[in-house]
N, C-alpha and C positions, 0 to 999 in steps of 0.2 A: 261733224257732230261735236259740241261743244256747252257742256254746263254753263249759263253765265255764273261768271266772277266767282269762279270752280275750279277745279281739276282731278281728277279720275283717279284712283289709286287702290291698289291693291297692295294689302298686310299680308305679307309671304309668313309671318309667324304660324297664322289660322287660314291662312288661305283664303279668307271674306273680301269681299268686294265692299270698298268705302268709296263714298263723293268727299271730299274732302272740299269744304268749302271756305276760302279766305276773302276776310271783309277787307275790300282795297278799297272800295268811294264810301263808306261810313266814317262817320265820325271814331267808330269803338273799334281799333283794330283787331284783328285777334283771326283765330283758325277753329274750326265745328267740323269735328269727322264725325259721319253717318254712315248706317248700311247704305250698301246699293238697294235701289228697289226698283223691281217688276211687277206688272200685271198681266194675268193668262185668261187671255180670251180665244172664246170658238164657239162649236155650236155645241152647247150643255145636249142637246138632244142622241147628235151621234157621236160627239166626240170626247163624252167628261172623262172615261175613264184614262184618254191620251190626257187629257188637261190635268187631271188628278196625279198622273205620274209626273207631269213635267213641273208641276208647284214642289213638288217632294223634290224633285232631282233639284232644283234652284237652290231651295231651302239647303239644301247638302252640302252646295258650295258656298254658301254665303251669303245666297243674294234673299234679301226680304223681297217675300211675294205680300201685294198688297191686295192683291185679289186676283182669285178665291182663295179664302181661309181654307186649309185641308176639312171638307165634309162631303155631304154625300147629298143627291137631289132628292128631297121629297115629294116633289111632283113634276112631272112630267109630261103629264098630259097636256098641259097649259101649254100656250105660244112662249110663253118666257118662264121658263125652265125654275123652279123653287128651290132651293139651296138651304140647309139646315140651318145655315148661317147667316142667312137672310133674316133683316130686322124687319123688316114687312112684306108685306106681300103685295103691294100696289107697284104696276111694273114701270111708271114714270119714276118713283122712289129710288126702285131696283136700277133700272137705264141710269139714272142720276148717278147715283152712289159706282157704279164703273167708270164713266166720265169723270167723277174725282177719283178717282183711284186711281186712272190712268192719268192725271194731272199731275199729282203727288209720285207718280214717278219716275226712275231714269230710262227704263225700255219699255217696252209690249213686247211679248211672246201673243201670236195668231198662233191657235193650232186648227191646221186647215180639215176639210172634210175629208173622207175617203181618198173621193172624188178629184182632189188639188184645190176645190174652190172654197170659197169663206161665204159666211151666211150675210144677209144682209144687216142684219144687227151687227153684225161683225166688222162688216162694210161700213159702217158708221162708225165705229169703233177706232176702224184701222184711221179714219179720216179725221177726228177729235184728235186722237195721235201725231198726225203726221202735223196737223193745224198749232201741235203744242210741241214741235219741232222734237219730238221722243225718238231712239232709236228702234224701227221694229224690227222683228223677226217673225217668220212665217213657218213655220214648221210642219214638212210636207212630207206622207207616207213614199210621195215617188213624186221624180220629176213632175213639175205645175206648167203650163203653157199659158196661164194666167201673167198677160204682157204687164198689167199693172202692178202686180204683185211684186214680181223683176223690178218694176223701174222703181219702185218704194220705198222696199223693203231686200231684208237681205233673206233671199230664200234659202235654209238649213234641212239637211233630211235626218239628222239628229239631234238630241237635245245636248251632247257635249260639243257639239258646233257650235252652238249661241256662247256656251261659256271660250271658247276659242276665239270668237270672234269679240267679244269682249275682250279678253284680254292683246288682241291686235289692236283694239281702240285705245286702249289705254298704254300700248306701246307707242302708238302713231300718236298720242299727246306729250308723251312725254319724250322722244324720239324721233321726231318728225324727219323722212328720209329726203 
């Protein structure tokens, strides 16, 4: 796992998670720190209130969640789930706007069903992701037997896992054993 023409770094001052990005083949040399950023997907239907804690818990440690914004679903009944923070309601707009969200940034957090399994929407999701070489995470109420899930992603049954695991990634860049 590897930013281009990046590197990973955490500010022990505040505890925030920065990409720290150095322009080495531009003409303008120079160094751009940024938050870290996440996106938390799953199934809005049976899983937002998990999703809603685990954007908060991000947020706590540093990490900018780029979606979902902390709100609440105003509809439900729909196939694709309505978010207060949703700028429309047309659900190609909706699919789009997570697609870049998930582009723009360093992980995806999956928060899986009950069940262990991820939605099909999700399943597309997880696969933008992997296609946009993002770090995921899968986060599961109890052991998953979902083989692809394992071979993907790093599967966590907490959410101070992912930030654990994080900070192993960024030990393993800058410390390589």
């Amino acid at each position: 796992f590897r930013f281009p023409d990046s590197e990973v770094g955490r500010n022990d001052n505040n505890g925030q998670y920065y990409v720290i990005i150095r322009f080495k083949r531009t003409l303008k040399r120079g160094t751009i720190m940024r938050r870290f950023k996440a996106t938390v997907i799953g199934s809005f239907h049976t899983s937002f209130p998990k999703i809603k804690e685990l954007v908060l818990f991000l947020q706590e440690k540093g990490i900018e969640v780029v979606f979902p914004k902390p709100t609440e679903v105003i509809d439900a009944t729909v196939s694709f789930p309505l978010l207060a923070s949703d700028g429309t309601t047309n659900p190609l707009d909706l699919e789009q706007s997570v697609f870049d969200a998930i582009t723009e940034s360093d992980i995806v957090c999956i928060v899986a069903k009950p069940d262990g399994s991820i939605g099909l929407s999700a399943a597309v999701e997880f696969g933008w992701a992997l296609s946009n070489n993002k770090l995921v995470f899968v986060l599961v109420s109890e052991e998953t037997e979902e083989l692809l899930l394992h071979m993907f992603a790093i599967v966590v049954r907490s959410p101070d896992r992912i930030v654990r695991r994080i900070d192993k990634v960024i030990a393993d860049l800058y410390w390589p054993r």
